[in-house]
Backbone and ligand atoms as CSV (ligand in chain L), in Angstrom:
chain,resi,resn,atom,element,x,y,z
A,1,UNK,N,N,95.315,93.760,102.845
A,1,UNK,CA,C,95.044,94.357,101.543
A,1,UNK,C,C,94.018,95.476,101.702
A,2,UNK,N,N,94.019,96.169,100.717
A,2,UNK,CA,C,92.984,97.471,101.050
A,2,UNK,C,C,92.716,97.851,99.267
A,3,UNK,N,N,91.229,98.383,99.438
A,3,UNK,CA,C,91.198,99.155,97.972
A,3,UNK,C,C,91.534,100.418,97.838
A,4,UNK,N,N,91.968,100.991,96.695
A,4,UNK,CA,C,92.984,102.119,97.046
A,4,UNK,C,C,91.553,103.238,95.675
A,5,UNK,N,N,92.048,104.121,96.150
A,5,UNK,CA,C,91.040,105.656,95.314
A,5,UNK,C,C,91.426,105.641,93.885
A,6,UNK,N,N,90.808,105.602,92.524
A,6,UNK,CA,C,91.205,105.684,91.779
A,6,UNK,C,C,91.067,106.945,91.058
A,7,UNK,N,N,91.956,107.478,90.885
A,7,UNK,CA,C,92.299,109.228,90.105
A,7,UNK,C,C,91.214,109.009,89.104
A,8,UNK,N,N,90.557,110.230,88.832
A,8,UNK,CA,C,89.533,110.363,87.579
A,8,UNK,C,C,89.937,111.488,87.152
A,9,UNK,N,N,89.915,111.458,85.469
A,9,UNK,CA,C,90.133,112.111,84.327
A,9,UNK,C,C,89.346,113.317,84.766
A,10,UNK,N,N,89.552,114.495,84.888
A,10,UNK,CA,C,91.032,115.198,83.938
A,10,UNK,C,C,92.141,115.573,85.472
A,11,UNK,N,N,92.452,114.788,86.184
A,11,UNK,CA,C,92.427,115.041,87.264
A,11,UNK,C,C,94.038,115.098,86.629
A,12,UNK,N,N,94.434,116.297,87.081
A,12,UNK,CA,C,96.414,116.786,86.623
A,12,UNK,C,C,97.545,115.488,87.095
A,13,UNK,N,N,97.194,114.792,88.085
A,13,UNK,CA,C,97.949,113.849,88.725
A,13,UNK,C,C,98.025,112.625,88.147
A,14,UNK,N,N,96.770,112.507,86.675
A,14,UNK,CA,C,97.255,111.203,86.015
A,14,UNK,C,C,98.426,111.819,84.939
A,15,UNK,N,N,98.623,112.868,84.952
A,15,UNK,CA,C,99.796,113.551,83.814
A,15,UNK,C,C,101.088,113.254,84.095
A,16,UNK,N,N,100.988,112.899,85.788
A,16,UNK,CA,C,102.848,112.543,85.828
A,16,UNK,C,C,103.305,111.463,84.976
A,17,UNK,N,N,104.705,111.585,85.589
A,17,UNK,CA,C,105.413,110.947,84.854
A,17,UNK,C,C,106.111,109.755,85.872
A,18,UNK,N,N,105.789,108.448,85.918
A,18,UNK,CA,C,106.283,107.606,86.941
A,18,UNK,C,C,107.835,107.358,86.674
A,19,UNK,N,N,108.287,106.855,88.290
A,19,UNK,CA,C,109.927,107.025,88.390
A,19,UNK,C,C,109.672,105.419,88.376
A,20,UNK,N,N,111.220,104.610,87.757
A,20,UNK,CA,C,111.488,103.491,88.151
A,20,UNK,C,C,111.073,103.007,88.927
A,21,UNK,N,N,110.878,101.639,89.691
A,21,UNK,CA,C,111.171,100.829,91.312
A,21,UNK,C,C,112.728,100.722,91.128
A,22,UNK,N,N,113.622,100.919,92.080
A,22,UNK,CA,C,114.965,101.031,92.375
A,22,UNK,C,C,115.087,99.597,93.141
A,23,UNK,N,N,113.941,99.333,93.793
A,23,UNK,CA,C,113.920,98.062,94.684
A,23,UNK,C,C,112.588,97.627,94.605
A,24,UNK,N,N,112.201,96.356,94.894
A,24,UNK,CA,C,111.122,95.609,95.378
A,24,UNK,C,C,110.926,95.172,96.160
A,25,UNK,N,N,110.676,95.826,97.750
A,25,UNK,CA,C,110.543,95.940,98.735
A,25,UNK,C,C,109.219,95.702,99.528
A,26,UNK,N,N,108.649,95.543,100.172
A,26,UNK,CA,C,107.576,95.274,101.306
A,26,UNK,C,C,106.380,96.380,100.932
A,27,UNK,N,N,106.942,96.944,100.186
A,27,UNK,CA,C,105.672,98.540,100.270
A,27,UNK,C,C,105.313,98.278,98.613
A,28,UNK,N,N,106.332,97.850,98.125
A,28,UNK,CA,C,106.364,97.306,96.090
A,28,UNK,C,C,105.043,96.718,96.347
A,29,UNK,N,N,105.491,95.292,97.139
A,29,UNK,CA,C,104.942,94.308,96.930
A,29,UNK,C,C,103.313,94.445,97.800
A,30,UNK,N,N,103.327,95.127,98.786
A,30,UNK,CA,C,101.783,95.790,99.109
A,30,UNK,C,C,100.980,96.651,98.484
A,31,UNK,N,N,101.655,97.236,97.445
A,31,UNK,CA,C,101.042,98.077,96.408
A,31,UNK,C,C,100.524,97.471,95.343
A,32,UNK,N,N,101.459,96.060,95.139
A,32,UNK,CA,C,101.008,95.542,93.858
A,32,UNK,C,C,99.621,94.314,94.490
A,33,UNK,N,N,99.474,94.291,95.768
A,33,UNK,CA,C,98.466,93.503,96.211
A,33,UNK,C,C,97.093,94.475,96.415
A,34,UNK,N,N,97.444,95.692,96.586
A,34,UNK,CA,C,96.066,96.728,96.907
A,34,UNK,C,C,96.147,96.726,95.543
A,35,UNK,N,N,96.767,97.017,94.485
A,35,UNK,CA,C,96.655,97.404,93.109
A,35,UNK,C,C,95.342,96.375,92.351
A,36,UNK,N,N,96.101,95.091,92.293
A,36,UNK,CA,C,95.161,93.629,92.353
A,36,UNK,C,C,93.739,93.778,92.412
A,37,UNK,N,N,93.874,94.074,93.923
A,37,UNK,CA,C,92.307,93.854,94.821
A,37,UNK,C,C,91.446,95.052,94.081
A,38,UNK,N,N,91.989,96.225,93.985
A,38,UNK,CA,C,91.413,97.537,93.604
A,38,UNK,C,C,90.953,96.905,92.226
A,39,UNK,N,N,91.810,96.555,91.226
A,39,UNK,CA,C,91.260,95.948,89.894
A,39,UNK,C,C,90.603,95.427,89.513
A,40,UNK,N,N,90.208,94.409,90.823
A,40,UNK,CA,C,89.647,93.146,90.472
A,40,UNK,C,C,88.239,93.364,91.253
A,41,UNK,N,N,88.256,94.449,92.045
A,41,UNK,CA,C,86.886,94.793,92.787
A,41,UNK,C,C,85.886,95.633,91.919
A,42,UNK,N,N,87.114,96.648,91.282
A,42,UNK,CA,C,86.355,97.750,90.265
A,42,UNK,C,C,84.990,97.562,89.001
A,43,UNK,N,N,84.965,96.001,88.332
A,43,UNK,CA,C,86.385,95.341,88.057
A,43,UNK,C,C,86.741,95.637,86.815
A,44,UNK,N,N,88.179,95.701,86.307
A,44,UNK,CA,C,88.959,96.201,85.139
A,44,UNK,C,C,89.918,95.002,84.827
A,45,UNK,N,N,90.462,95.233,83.906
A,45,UNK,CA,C,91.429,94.748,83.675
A,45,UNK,C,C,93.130,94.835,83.203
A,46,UNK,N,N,92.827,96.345,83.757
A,46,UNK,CA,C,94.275,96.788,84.088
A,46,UNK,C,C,94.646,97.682,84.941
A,47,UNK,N,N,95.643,97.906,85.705
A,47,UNK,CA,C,95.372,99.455,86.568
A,47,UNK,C,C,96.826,99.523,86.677
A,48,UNK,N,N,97.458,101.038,86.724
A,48,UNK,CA,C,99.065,101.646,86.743
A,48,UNK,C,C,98.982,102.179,87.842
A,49,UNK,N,N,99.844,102.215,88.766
A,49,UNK,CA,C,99.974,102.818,90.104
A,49,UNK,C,C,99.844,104.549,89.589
A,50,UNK,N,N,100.079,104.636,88.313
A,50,UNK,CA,C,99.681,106.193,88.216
A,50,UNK,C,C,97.954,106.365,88.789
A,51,UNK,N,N,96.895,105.654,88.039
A,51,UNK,CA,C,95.733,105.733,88.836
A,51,UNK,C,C,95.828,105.435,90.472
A,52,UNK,N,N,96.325,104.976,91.031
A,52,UNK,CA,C,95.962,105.050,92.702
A,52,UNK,C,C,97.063,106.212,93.121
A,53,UNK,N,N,97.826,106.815,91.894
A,53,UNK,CA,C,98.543,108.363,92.727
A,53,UNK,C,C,99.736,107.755,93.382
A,54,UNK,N,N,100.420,106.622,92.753
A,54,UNK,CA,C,101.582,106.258,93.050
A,54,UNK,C,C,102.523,106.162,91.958
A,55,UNK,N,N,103.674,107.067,91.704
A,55,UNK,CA,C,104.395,107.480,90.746
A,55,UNK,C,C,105.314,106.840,90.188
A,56,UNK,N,N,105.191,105.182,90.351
A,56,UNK,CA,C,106.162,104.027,90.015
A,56,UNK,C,C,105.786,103.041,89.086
A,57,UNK,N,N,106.420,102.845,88.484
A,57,UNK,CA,C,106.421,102.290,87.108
A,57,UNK,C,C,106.397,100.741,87.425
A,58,UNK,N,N,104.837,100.339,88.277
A,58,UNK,CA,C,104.385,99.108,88.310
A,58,UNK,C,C,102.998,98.906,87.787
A,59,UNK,N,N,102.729,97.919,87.278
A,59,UNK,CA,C,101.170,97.833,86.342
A,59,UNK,C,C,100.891,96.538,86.991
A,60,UNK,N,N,99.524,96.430,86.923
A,60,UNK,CA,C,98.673,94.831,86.867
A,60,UNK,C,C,97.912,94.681,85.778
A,61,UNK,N,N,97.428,93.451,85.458
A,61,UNK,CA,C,96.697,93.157,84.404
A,61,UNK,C,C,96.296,91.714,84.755
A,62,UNK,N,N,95.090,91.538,83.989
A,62,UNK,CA,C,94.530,90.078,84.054
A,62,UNK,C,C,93.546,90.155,82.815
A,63,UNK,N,N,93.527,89.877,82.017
A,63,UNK,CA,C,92.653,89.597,80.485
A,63,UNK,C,C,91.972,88.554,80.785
A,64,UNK,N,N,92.039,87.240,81.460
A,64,UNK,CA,C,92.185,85.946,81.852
A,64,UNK,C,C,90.215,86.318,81.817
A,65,UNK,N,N,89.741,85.336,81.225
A,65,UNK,CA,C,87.968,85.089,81.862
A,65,UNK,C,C,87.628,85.111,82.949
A,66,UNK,N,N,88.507,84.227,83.509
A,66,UNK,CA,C,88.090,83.538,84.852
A,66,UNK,C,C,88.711,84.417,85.869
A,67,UNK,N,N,89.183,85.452,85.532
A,67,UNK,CA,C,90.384,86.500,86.478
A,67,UNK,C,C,91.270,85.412,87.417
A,68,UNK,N,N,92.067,84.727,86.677
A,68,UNK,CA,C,92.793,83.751,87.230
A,68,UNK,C,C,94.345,84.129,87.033
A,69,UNK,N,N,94.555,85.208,86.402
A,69,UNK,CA,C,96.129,84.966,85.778
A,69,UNK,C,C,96.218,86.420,85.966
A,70,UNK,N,N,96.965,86.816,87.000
A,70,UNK,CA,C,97.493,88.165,87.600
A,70,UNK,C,C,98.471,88.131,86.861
A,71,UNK,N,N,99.276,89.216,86.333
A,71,UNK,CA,C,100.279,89.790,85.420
A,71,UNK,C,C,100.776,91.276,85.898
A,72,UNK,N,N,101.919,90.962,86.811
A,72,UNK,CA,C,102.360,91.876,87.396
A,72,UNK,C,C,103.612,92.478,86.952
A,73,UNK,N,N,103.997,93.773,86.365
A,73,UNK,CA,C,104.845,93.849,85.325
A,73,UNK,C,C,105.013,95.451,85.966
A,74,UNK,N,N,106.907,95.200,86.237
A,74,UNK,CA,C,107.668,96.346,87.453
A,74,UNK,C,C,108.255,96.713,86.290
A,75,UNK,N,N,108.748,98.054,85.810
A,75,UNK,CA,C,109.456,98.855,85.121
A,75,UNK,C,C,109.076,98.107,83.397
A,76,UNK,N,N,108.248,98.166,83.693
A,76,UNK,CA,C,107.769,97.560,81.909
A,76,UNK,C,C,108.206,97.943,80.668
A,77,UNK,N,N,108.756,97.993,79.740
A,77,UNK,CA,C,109.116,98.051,78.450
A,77,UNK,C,C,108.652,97.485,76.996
A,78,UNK,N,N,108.075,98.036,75.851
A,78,UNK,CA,C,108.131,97.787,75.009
A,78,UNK,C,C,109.045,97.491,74.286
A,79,UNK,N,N,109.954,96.718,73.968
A,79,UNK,CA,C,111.432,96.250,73.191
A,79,UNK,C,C,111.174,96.188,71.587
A,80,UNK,N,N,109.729,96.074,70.911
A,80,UNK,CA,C,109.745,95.505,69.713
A,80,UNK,C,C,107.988,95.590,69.638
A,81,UNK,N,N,107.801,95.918,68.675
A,81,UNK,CA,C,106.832,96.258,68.140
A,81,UNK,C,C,106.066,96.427,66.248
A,82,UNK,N,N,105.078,95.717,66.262
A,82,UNK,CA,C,104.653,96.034,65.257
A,82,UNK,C,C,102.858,95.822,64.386
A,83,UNK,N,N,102.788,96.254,63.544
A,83,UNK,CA,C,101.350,95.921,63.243
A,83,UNK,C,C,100.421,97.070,63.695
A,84,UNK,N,N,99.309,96.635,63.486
A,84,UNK,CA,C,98.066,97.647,63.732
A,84,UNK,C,C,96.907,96.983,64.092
A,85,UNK,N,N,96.307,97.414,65.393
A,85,UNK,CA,C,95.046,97.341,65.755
A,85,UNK,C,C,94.065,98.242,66.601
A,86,UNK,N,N,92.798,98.284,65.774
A,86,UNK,CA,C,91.788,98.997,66.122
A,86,UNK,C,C,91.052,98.412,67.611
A,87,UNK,N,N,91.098,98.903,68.705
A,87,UNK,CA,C,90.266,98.362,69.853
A,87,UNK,C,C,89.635,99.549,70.281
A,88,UNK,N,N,88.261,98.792,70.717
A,88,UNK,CA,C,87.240,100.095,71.440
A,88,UNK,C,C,88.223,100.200,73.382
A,89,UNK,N,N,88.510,101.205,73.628
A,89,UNK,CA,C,89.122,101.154,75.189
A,89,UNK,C,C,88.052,101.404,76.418
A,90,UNK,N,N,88.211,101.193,77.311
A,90,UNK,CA,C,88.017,101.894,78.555
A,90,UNK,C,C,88.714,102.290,79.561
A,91,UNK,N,N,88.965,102.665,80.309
A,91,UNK,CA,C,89.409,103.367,81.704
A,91,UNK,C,C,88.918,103.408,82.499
A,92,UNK,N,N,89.316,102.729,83.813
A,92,UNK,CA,C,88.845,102.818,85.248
A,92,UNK,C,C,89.457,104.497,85.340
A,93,UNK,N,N,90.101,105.214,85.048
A,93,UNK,CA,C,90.130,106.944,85.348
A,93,UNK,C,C,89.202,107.289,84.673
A,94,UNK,N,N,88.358,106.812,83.557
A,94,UNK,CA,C,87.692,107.476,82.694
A,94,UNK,C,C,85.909,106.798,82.914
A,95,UNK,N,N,85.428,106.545,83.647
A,95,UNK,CA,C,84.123,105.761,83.589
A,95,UNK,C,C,83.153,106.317,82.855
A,96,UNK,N,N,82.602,105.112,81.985
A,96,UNK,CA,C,81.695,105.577,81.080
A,96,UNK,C,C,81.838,106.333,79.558
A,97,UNK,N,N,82.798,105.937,79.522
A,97,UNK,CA,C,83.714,106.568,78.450
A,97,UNK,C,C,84.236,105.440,77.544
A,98,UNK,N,N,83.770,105.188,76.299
A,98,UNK,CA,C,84.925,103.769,75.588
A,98,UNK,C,C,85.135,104.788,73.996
A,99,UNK,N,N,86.045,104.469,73.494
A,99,UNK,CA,C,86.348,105.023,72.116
A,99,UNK,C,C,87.491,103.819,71.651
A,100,UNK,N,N,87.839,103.929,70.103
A,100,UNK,CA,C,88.750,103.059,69.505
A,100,UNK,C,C,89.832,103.677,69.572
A,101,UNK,N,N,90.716,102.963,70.058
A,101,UNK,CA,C,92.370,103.907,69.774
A,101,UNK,C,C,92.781,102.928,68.640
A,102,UNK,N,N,93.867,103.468,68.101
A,102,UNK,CA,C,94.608,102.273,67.390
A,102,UNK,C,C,96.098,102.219,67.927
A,103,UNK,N,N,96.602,101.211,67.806
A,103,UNK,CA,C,97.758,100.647,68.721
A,103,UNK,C,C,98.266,99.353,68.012
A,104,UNK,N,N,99.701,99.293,68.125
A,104,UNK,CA,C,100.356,98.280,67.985
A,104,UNK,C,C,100.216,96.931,67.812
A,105,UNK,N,N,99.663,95.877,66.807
A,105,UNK,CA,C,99.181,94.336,67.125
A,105,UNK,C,C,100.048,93.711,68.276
A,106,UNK,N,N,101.553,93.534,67.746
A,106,UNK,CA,C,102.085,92.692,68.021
A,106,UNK,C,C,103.190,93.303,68.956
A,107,UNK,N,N,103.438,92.763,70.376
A,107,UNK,CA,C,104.644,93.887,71.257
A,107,UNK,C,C,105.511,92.982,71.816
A,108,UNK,N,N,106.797,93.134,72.291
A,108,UNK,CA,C,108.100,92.522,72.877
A,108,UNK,C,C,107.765,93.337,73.740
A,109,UNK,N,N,107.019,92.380,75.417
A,109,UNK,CA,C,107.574,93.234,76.600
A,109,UNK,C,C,108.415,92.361,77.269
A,110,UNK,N,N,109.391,93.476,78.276
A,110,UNK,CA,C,109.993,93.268,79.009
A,110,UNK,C,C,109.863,93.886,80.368
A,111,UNK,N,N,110.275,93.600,81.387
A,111,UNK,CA,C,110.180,93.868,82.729
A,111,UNK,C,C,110.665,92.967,84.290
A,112,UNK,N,N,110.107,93.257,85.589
A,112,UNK,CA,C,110.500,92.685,86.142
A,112,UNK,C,C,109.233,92.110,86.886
A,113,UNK,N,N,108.810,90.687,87.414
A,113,UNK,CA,C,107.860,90.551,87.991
A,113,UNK,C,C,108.314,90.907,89.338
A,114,UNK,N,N,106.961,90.434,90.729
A,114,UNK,CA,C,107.062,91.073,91.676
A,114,UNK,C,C,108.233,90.375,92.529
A,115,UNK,N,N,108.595,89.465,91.952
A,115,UNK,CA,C,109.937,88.887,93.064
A,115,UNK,C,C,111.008,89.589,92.028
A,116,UNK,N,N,111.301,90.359,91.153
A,116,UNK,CA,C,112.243,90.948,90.771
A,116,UNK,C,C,113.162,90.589,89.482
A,117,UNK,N,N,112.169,88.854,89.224
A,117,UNK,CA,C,112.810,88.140,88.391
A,117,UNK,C,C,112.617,88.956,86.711
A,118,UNK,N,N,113.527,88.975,86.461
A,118,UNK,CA,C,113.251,89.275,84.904
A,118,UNK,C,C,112.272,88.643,83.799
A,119,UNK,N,N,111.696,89.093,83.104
A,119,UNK,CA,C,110.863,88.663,82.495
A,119,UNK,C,C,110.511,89.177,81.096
A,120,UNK,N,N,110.364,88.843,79.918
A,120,UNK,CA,C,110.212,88.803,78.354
A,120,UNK,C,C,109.295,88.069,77.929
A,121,UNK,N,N,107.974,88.394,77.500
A,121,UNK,CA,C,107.023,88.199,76.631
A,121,UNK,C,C,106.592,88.537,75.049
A,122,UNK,N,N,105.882,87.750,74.452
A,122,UNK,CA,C,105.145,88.708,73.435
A,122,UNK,C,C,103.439,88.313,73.401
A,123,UNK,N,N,103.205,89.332,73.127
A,123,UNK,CA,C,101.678,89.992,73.274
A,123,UNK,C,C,100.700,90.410,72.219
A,124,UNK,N,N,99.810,89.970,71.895
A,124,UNK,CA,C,99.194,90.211,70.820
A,124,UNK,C,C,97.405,90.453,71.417
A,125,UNK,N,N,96.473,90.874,70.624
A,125,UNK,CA,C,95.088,91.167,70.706
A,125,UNK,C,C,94.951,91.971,72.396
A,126,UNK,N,N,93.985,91.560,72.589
A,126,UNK,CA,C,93.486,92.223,73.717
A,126,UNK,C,C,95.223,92.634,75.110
A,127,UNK,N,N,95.851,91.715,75.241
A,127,UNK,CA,C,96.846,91.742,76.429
A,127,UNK,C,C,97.468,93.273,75.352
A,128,UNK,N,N,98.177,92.831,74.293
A,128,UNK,CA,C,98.685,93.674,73.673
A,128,UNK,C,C,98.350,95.304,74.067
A,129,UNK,N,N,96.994,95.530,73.294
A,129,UNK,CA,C,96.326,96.871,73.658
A,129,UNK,C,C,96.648,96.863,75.033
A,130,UNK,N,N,96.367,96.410,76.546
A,130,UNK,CA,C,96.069,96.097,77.672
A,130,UNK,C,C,97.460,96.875,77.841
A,131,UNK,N,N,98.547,95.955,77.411
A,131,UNK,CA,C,99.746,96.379,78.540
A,131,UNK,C,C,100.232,98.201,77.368
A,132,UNK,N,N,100.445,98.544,76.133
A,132,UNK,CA,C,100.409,99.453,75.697
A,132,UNK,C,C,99.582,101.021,76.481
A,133,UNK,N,N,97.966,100.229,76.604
A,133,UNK,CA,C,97.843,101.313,77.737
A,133,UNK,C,C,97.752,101.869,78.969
A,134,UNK,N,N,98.674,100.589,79.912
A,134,UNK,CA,C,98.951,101.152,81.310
A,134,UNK,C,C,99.939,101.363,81.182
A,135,UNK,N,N,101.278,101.062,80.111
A,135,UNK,CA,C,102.822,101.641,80.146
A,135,UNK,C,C,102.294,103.273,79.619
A,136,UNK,N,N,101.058,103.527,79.105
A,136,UNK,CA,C,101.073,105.117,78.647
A,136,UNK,C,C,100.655,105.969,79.867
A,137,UNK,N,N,99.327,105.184,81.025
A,137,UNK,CA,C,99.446,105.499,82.418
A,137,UNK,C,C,100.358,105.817,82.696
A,138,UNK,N,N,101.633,105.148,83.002
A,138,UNK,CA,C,103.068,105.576,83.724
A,138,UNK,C,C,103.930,106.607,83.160
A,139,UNK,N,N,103.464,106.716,81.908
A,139,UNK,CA,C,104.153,108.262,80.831
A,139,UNK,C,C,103.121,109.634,81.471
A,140,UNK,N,N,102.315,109.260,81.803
A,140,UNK,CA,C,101.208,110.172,82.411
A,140,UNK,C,C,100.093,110.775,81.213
A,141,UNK,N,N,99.775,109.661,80.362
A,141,UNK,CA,C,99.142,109.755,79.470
A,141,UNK,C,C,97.464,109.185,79.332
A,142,UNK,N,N,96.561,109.744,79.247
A,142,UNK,CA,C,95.510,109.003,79.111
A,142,UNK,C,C,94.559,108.573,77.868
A,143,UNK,N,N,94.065,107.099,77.774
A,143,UNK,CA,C,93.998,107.170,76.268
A,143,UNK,C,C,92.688,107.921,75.786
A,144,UNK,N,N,92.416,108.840,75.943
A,144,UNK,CA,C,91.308,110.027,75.848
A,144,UNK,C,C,92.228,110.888,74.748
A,145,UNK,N,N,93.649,110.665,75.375
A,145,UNK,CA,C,94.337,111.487,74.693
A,145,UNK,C,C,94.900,111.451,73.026
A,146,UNK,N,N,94.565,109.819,72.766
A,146,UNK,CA,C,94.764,109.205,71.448
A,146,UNK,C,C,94.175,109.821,70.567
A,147,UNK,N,N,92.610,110.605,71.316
A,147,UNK,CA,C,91.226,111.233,70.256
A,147,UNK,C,C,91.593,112.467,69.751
A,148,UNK,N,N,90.436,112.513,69.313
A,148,UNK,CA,C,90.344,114.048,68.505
A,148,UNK,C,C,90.638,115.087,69.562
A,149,UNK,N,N,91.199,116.359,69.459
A,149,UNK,CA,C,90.789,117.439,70.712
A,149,UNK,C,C,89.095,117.838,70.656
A,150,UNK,N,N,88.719,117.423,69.911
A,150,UNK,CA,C,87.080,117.909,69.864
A,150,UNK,C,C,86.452,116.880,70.996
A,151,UNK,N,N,86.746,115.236,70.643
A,151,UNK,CA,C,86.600,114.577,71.765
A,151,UNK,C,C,86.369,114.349,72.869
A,152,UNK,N,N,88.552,114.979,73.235
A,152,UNK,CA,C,89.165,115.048,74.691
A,152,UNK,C,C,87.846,116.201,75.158
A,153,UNK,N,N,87.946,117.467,74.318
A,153,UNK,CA,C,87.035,118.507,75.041
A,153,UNK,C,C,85.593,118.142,75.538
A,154,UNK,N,N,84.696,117.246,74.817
A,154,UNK,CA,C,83.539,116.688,75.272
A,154,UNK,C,C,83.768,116.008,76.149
A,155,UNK,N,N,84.370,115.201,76.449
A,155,UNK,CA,C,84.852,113.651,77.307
A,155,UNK,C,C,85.099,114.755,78.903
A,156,UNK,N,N,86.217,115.848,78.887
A,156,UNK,CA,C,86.489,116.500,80.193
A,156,UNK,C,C,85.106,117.255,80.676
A,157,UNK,N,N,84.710,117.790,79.445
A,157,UNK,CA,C,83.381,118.887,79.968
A,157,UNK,C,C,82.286,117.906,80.424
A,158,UNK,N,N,82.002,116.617,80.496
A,158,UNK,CA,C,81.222,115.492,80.560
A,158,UNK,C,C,81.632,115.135,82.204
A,159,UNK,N,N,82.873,114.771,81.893
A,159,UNK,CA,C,83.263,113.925,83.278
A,159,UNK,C,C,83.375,115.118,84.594
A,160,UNK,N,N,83.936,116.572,84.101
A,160,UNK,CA,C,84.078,117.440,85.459
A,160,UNK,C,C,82.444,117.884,85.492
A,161,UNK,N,N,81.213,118.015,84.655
A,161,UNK,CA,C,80.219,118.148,85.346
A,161,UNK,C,C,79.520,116.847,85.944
A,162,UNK,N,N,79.790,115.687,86.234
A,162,UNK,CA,C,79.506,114.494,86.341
A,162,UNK,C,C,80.384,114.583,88.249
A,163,UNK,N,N,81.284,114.854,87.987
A,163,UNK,CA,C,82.351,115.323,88.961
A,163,UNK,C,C,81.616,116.268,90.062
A,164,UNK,N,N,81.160,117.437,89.480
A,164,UNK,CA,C,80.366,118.131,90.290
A,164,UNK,C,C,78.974,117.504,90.886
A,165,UNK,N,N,77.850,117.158,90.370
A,165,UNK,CA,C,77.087,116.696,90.373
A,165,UNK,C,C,77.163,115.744,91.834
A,166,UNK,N,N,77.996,114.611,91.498
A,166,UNK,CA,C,78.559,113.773,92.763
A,166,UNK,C,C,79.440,114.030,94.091
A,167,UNK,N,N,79.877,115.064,93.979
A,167,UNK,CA,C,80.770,116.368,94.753
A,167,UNK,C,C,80.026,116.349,95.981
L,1,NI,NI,NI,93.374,103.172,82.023
């Protein structure tokens, strides 16, 4: 296992757009173990292979207290959705940074775990928000982007002289 670099905001490479997994293969399944370790070292509680600069539509998550309950979710989908909730966010791309987005209460995901098996949940409070904003990671979206542009503009002019500074 290894910890992998995590992309920081406004860095152009969290903007892609992730491709499917076609397979779940030996390199899937080592990505989703550096992914893990990287998360859980940082520590966060979610991370999209878009932050470690891998363009595949695999996420981790663990909400769990005790970081006991890995939630590994390959080509993820929202199926069903509804409601409204206000949560303050953060971002391991974004450090030091929290604001409220509002987002979906209640979600139908779907996906594949890491052995490939199919899988259907529903999700509410914290997981809810959680998996909503690493499927927007894999759109190449960051939730900086939910804010005001007056915001986004403070938040980038903040983080690239913060950027320099540590350079
Ligand atoms: Ni994030």
């Amino acid at each position: 296992m290894a910890l992998l670099p995590i992309l920081r905001y406004p860095d152009p490479r969290l903007h892609k757009k992730a491709v499917p997994v076609a397979e779940i293969d030996d390199s899937i399944r080592k990505l989703v173990q550096d992914m893990a370790e990287t998360m859980y070292e940082a520590p966060g509680i979610g991370l999209a292979a878009t932050q470690v600069d891998v363009h595949k539509r695999v996420i981790v998550i663990d909400v769990s207290e005790d970081k006991s309950r890995l939630l590994t979710l390959i080509n993820p989908m929202i199926v069903e959705q509804d409601g409204e909730q206000v949560c303050e966010e953060g971002c391991l791309s974004v450090p030091g940074i929290y604001d409220k987005v509002s987002r979906a209460e209640n979600v139908r995901v779907r996906a594949l775990d890491v052995d490939g098996k199919p899988i259907e949940f529903h999700a509410d409070g914290l997981l809810a928000v959680c998996v909503q904003h690493e499927i927007d990671h894999l759109d190449g979206k960051v939730f900086v982007e939910h804010l005001s542009r007056l915001k986004q503009t403070r938040i980038r002019n903040k983080l690239e002289k913060q950027a320099r500074i540590t350079a």
